[in-house]
VEXKEVO-409309 format. One record per residue (C-alpha): residue number from 0; residue in one letter; x, y, z. Coordinates in steps of 0.001 Angstrom, whole numbers, plus 500000, padded with zeros to 6 digits. Layout:
REM residues N
(atom NUM,'A',(X,Y,Z))
...
END
This chain:
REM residues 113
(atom 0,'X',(500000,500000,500000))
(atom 1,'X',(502256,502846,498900))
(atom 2,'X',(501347,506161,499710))
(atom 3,'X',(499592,508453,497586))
(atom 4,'X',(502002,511467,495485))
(atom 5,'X',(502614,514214,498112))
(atom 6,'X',(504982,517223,498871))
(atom 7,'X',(508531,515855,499328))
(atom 8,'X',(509359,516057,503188))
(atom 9,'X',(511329,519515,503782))
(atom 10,'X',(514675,518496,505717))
(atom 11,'X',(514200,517397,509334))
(atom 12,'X',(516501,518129,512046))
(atom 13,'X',(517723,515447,513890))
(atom 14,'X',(517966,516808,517291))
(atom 15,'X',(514286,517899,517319))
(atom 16,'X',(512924,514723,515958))
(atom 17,'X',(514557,513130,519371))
(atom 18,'X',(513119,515222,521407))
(atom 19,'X',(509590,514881,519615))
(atom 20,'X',(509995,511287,519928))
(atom 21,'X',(511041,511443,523603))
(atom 22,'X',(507905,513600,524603))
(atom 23,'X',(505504,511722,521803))
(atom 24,'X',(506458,507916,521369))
(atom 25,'X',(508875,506882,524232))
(atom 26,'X',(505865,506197,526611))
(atom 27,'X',(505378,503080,524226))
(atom 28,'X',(507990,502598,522009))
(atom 29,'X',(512072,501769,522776))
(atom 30,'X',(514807,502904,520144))
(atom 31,'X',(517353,501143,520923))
(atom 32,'X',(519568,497974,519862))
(atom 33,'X',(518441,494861,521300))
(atom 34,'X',(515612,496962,522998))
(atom 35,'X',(512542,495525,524519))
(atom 36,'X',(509121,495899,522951))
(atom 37,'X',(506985,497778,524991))
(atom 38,'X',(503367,498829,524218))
(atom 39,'X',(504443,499406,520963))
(atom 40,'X',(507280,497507,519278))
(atom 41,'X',(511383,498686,519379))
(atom 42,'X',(511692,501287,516687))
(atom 43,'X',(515302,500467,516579))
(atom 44,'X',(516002,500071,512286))
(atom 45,'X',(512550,500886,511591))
(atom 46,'X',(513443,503051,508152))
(atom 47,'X',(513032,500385,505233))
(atom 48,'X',(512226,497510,507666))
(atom 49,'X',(509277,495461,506791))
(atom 50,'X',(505861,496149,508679))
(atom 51,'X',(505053,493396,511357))
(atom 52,'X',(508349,492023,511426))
(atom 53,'X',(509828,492531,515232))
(atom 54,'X',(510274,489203,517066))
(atom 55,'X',(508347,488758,520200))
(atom 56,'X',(505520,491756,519468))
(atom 57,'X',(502175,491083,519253))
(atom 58,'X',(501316,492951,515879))
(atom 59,'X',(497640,493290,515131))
(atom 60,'X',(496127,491643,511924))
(atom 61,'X',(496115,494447,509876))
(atom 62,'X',(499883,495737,510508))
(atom 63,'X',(501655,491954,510592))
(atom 64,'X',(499814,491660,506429))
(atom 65,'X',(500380,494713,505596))
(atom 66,'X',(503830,493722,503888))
(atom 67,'X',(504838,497894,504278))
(atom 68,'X',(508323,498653,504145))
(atom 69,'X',(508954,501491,506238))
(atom 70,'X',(510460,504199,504197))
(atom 71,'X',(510806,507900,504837))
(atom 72,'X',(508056,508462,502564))
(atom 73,'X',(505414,505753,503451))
(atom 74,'X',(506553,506465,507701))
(atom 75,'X',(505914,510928,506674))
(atom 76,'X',(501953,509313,505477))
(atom 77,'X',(501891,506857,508179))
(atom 78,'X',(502665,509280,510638))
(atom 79,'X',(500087,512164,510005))
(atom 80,'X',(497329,509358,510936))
(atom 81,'X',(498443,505844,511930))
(atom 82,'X',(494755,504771,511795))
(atom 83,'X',(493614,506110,508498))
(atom 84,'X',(496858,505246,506866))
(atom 85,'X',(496663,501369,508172))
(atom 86,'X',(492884,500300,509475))
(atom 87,'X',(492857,497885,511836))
(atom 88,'X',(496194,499011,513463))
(atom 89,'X',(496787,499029,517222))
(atom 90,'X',(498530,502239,517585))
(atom 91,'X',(496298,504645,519206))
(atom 92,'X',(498330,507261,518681))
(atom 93,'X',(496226,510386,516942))
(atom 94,'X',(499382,511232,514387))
(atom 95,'X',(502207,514456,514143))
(atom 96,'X',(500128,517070,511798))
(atom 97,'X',(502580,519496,510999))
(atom 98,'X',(505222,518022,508431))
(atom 99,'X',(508225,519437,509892))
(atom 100,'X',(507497,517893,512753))
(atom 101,'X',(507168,514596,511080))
(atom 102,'X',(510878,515477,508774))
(atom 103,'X',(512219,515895,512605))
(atom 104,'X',(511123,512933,513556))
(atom 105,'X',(511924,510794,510469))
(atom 106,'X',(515509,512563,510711))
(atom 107,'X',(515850,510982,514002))
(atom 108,'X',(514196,507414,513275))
(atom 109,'X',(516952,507517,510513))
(atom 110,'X',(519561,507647,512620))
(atom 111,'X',(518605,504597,514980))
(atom 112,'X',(520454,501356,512177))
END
């Protein structure tokens, strides 16, 4: 399910995408190697992994067939609106609106291989 043609991200900075990540996804997500899941799965390597592929999480339905590959592009669409992007998914997190925010926060998720 690749996303629809959009705006290319603008650059993201990396040191603000940490600290958006720290304030918006750390209360269920790890990012680091060999990290545990938590309520959400270790984002450790997420860019251009494969959807539904972290051992030990319990994905839901929709997210483990998915067969997404997490690139910058398909994680800016996901992350605007996790549930409109993938129905069914367990993340009830609402989404990052503004797209610099999102280029911040990609910047840092790109970092984390």
């Amino acid at each position: 399910m690749p996303p629809k043609a959009r705006a290319p991200l603008p650059p993201g900075d990396v040191e603000r995408g940490e600290k958006l990540f720290k304030g918006r996804a750390a209360q269920c997500h790890t990012a680091t190697k060999g990290g545990s899941n938590g309520v959400g799965p270790n984002l450790f390597g997420i860019v251009n992994r494969k959807s539904g592929t972290i051992e030990g999480f319990a994905y839901s339905k929709a997210n483990a067939d998915s067969g997404v590959i997490w690139t910058p592009e398909v994680l800016d669409v996901y992350l605007e609106n996790p549930k409109k992007f993938m129905p069914g998914t367990k993340m009830s997190f609402a989404g990052i609106k503004k797209p610099q925010e999102r280029a911040d926060v990609i910047a840092y998720l790109e970092t984390l291989n």
